[in-house]
C-alpha positions as CSV (number, residue, x, y, z in Angstrom):
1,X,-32.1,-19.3,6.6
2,X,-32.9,-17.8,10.3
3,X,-35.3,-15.3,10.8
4,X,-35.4,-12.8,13.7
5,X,-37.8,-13.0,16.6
6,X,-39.7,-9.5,17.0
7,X,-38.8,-8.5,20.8
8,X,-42.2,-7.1,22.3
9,X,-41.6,-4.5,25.1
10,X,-44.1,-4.8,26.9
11,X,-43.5,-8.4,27.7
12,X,-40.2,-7.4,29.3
13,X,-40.9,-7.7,32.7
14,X,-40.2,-4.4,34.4
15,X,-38.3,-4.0,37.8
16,X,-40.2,-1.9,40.5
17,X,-36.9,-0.5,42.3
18,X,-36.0,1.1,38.4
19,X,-39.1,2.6,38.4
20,X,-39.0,4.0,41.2
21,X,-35.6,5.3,41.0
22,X,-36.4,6.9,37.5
23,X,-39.8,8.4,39.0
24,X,-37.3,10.1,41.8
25,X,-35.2,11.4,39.2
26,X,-37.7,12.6,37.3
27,X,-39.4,14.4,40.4
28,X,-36.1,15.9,41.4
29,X,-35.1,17.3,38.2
30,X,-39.0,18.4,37.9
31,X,-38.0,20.3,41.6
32,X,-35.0,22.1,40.0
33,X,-36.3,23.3,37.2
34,X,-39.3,24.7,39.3
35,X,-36.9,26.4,41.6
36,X,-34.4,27.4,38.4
37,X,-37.9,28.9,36.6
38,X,-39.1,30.6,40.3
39,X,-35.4,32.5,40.7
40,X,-35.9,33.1,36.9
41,X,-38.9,34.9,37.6
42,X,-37.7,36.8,40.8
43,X,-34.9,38.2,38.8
44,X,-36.8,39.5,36.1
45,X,-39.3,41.1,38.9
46,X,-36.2,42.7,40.3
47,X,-34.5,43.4,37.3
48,X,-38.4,45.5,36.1
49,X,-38.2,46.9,39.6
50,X,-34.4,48.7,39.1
51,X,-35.5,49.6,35.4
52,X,-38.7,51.4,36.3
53,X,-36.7,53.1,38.9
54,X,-34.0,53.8,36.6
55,X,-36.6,55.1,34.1
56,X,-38.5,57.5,36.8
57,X,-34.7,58.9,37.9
58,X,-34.0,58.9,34.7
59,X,-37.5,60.9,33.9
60,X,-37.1,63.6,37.1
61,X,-33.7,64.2,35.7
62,X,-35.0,65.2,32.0
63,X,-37.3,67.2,33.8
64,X,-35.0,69.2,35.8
65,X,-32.6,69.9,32.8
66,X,-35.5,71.3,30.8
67,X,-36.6,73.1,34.1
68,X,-32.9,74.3,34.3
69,X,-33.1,74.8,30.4
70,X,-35.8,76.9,30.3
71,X,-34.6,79.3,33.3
72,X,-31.7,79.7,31.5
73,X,-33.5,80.5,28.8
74,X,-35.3,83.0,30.6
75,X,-32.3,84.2,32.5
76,X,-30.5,85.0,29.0
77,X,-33.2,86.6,27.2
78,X,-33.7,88.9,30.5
79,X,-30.1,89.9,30.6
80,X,-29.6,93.4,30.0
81,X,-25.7,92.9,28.7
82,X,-25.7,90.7,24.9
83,X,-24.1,87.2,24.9
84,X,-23.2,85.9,21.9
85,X,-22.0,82.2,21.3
86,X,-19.3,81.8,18.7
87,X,-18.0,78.3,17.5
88,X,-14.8,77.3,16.6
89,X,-15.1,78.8,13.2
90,X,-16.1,82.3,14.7
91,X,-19.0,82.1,13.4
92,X,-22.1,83.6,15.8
93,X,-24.6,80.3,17.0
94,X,-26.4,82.0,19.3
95,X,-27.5,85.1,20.8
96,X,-29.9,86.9,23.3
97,X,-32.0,89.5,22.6
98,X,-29.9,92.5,24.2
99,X,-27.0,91.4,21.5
100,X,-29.2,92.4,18.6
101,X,-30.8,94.8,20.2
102,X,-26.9,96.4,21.0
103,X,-25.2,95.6,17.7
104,X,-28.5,95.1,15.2
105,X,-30.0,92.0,13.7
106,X,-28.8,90.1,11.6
107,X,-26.6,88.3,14.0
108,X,-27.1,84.5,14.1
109,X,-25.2,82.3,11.4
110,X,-22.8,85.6,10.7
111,X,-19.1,85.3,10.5
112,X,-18.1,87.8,14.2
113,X,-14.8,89.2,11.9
114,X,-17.8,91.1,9.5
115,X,-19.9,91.8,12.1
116,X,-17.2,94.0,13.9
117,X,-15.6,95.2,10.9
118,X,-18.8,96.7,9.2
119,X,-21.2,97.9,12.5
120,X,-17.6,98.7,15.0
121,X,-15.6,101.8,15.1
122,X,-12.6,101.8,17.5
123,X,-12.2,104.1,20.7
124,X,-8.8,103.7,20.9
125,X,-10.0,102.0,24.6
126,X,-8.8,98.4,24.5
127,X,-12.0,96.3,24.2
128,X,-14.5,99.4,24.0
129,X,-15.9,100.5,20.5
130,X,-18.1,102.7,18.8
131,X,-21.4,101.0,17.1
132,X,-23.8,102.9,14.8
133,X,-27.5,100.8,13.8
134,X,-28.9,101.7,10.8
135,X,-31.8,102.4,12.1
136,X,-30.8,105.1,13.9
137,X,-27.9,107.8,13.7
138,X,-27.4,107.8,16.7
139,X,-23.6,106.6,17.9
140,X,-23.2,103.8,21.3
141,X,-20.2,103.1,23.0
142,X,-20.3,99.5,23.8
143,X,-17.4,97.2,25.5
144,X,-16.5,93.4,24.9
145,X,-15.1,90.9,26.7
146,X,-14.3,87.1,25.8
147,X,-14.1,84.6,27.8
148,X,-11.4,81.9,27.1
149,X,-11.6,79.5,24.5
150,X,-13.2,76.3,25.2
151,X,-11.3,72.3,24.7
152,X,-13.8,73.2,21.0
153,X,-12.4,76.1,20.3
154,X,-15.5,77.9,21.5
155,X,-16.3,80.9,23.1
156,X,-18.7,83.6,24.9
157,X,-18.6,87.3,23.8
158,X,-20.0,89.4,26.4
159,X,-21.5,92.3,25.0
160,X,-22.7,95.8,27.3
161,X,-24.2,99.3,26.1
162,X,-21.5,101.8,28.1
163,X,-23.0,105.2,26.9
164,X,-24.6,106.3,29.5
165,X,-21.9,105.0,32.1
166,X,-19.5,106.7,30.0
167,X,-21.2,109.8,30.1
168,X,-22.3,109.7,33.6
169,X,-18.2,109.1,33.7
170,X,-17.2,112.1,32.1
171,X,-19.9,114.2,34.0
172,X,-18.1,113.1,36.9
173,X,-14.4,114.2,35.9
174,X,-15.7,117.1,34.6
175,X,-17.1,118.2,38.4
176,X,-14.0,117.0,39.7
177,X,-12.0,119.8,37.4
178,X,-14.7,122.4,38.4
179,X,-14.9,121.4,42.2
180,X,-10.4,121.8,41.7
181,X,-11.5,124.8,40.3
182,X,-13.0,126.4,43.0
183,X,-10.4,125.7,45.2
184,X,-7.7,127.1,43.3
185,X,-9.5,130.1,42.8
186,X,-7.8,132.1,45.2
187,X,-4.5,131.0,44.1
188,X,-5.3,131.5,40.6
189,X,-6.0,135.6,41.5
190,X,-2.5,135.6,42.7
191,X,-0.8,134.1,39.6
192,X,-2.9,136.7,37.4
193,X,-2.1,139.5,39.9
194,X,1.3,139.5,40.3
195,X,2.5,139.5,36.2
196,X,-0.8,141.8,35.7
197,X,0.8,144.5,38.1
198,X,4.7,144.1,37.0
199,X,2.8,144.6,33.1
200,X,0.8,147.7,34.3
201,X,4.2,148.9,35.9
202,X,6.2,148.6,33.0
203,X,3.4,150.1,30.8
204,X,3.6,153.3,32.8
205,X,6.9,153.7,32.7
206,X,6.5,153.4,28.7
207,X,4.3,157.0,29.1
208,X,7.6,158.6,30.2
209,X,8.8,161.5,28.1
210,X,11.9,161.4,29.5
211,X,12.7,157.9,28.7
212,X,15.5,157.0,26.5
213,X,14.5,154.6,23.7
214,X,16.9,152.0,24.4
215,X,15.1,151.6,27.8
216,X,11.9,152.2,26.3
217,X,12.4,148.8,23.8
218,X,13.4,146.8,26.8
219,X,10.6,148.1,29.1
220,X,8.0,147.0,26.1
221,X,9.9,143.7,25.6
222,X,9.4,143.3,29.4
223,X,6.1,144.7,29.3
224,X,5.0,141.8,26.1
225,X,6.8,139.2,28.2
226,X,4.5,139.5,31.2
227,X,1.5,139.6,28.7
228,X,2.6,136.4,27.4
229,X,3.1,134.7,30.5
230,X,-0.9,135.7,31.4
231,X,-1.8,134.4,28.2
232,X,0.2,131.2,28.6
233,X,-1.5,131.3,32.1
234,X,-5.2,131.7,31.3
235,X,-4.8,129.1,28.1
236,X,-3.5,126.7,30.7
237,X,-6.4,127.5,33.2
238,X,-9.4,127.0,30.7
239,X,-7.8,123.9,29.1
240,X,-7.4,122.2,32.5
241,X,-10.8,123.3,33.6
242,X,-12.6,122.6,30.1
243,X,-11.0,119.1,29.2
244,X,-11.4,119.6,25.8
245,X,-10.5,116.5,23.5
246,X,-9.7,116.5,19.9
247,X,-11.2,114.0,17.2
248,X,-9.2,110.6,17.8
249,X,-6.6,110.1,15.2
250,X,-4.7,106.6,14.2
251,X,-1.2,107.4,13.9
252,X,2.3,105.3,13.9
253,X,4.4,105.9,17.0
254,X,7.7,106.6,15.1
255,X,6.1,109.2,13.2
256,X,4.7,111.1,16.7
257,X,8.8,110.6,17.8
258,X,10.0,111.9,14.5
259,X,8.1,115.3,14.9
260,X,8.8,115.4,18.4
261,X,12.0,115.6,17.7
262,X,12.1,118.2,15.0
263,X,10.2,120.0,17.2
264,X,12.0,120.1,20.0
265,X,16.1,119.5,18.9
266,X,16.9,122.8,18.1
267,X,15.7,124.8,21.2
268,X,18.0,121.9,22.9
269,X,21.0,122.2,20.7
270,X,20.3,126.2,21.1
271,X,21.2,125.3,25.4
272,X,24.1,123.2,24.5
273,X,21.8,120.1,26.1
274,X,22.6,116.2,24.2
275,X,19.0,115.2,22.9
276,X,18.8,110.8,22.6
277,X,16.0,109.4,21.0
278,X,15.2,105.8,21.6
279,X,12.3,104.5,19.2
280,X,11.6,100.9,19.8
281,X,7.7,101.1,18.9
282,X,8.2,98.3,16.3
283,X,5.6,100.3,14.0
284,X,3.2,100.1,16.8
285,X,0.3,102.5,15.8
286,X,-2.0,104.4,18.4
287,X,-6.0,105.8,18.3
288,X,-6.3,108.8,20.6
289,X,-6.1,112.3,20.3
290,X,-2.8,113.0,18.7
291,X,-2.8,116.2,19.3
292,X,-2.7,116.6,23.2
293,X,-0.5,113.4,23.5
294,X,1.9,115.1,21.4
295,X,1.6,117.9,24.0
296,X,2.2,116.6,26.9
297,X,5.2,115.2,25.8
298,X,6.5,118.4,24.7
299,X,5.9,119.8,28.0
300,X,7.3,117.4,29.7
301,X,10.9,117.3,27.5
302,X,10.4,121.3,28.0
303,X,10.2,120.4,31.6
304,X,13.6,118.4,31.5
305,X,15.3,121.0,29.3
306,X,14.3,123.8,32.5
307,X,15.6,121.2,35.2
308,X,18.7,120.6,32.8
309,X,21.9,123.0,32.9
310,X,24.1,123.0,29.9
311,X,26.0,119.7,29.0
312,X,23.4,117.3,30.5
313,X,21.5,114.9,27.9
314,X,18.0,114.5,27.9
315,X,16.5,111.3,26.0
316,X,12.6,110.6,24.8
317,X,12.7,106.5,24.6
318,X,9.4,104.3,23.7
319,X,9.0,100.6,23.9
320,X,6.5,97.5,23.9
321,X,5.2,96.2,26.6
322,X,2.6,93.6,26.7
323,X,-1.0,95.7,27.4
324,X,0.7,98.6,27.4
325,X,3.0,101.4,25.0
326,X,5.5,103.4,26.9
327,X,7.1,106.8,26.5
328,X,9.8,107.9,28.6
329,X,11.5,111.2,29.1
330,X,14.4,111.0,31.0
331,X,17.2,114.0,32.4
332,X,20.1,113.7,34.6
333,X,19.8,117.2,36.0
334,X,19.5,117.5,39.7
335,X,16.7,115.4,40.4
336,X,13.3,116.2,43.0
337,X,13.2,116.0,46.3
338,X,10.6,112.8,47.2
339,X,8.7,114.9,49.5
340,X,7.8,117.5,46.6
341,X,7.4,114.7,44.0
342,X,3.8,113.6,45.7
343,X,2.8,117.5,45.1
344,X,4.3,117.7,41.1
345,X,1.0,116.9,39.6
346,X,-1.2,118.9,41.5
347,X,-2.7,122.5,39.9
348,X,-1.1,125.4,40.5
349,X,2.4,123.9,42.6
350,X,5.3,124.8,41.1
351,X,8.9,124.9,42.0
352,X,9.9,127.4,39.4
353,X,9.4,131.2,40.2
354,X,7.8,131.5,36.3
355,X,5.9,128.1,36.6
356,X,2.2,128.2,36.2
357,X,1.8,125.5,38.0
358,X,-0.6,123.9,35.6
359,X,1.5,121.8,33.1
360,X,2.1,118.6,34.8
361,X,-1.6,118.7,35.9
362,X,-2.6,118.9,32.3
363,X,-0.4,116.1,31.3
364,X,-1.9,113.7,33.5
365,X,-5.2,114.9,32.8
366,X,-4.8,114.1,29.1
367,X,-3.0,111.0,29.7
368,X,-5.3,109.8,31.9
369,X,-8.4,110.8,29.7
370,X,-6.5,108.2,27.4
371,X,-7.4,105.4,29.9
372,X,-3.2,105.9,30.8
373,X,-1.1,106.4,33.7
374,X,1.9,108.4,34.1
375,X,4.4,108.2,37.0
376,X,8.0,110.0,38.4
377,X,11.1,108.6,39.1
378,X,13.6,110.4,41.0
379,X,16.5,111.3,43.7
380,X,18.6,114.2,44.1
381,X,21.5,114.2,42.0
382,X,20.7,111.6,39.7
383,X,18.4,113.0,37.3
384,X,14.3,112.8,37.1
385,X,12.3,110.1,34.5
386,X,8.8,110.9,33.6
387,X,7.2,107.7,32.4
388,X,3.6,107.1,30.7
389,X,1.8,104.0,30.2
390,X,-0.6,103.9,27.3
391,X,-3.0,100.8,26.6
392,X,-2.2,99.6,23.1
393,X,-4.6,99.0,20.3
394,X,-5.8,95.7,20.5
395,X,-9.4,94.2,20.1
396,X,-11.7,91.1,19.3
């Protein structure tokens, strides 16, 4: 049996050029890895350069957004007009300090639908309202506007305290009616004095013995005329002058038309004049003084029934427009004259020898105290349209 010989390394003789070339690949790879750990060690210095930079850019920008933050802040608690933030749910997120101090606290985590329905009262003004705090009786009149709903759903309510604007407002118009008082004052004497002298002339002749009584009826019922047409005059004159309002009442359109209409059919049927109605309000419903709309409208289909002669229609049409409800009054009589129709709305111009003068003046008064307009259309010949615009009743 053969046994193996134990080989003993270090008895191998051991070449020198191996050596060396092992020592030379040991000292080259030694070389790369130095280099490999030295470019190691350059990026991570350059790599904690760019983060601490990143970091202190990072650091001056936090800082300016909670500068910016802050004068925000400051900026919407200084605000004199309320803000209010609503989510998508309409439910209030944030507010300022003017908002509760406008509409009353509590405000934040409220639904805005029962906020508005138990603190606002409409004007009958698009976007304008009445608010009442309970801790105080006294009555603001505020407006809102929204801005446009975010990608969210969200959106800002802008809230500002009109009433003394409002007042300073109707301070104003009433100057204006005072100061077109004044002017018309001299014109006004004439109107009184001419029907004042033909009364007094017919209430002397009344004195007469020898009058037969026949004449003496007519010369009364001339006599009462003339008193009439003063009184007609002077209740004309103070209503212009005062611009007295009524309380606001919420009405349906068709229900103003149908009344209009009763009112006003039978004097037309009376003068053989066609009367068209033309109600396309849809059930639209108004809040404004009821009362003075439905008199200008009268005077102005009495208007058309004066221009009118017998035969001719005359027809009272609403309709819908987007912002706006629209009431026209339209006659094909003989039309106005361009040149007079820039004068038709000014107090105390008339084209009619018994005209006050004073009736279209008070109908744009009144319309225009509604926050509406009200314009003429006409030519010779073709007939004359009176139309008013009335902003419709709609609100956050």
């Amino acid at each position: 049996m053969q046994t193996r010989k134990s080989v003993d390394i270090q008895s191998i003789p051991l070449d020198p050029e191996q050596l060396q070339l092992a020592f030379a690949a040991f000292n080259e790879a030694s070389e790369q890895l130095s280099s490999a750990y030295q470019e190691l060690q350059q990026q991570v210095a350059e790599l904690t350069q760019e983060l601490a930079l990143a970091n202190g850019e990072l650091h001056k920008q936090l800082i300016a957004k909670e500068n910016l933050s802050q004068q925000l802040s400051l900026l919407l608690n200084a605000l004199p007009g309320g803000v209010i933030s609503l989510d998508a749910k309409e439910c209030i997120e944030k507010v300022n300090p003017a908002a509760i101090n406008i509409l009353g606290d509590p405000l934040l985590g409220m639904m805005w639908q029962q906020v508005s329905q138990r603190r606002l009262s409409s004007t009958g003004l698009i976007n304008e309202w009445h608010v009442t705090l309970q801790t105080t009786s006294e009555q603001r009149r505020i407006r809102i506007e929204s801005s446009a709903t975010d990608s969210a759903g969200r959106r800002i309510l802008l809230v500002n305290d009109i009433t003394e604007a409002y007042a300073v407002q109707e301070q104003i118009r009433r100057n204006q009616r005072l100061t077109a008082m004044g002017e018309m004052a001299a014109n006004l004497a004439h109107q009184l004095r001419t029907p004042l002298s033909t009364a007094l002339i017919y209430a002397n002749h009344l004195g007469s013995d020898t009058l037969a009584p026949s004449e003496r009826q007519k010369l009364a019922a001339k006599t009462v005329e003339r008193l009439h047409h003063l009184e007609h005059l002077t209740k004309d004159m103070l209503r212009f002058v005062k611009g007295e309002t009524n309380p606001l009442e919420t009405f349906v359109i068709s229900d103003l038309v149908a009344e209009l209409q009763q009112v006003i059919e039978p004097q037309m049927k009376q003068l053989g004049l066609q009367f068209t109605v033309n109600d396309n309000s849809a059930g639209e419903f108004l809040v404004t003084d009821r009362q003075a709309l439905c008199g200008a409208l009268i005077n102005l289909l009495e208007n058309a029934i004066q221009a009118s002669p017998a035969g001719s229609q005359i027809s009272l049409t609403t309709r819908l427009e987007q912002s706006n409800i629209v009431f026209s009054v339209l006659d094909n009589g003989p039309g106005i004259d361009s040149i007079l129709q820039e004068r038709l709305f000014e107090p105390f111009f008339t084209t009619r020898s018994e005209g006050t003068g004073l009736g279209l003046a008070i109908v744009r008064s009144v319309i225009q105290s509604m926050s509406g307009s009200i314009q003429i259309n006409s030519s010779i010949d073709t007939g004359t349209e009176f139309v008013i615009h009335l902003p419709r009743c709609n609100g956050d």
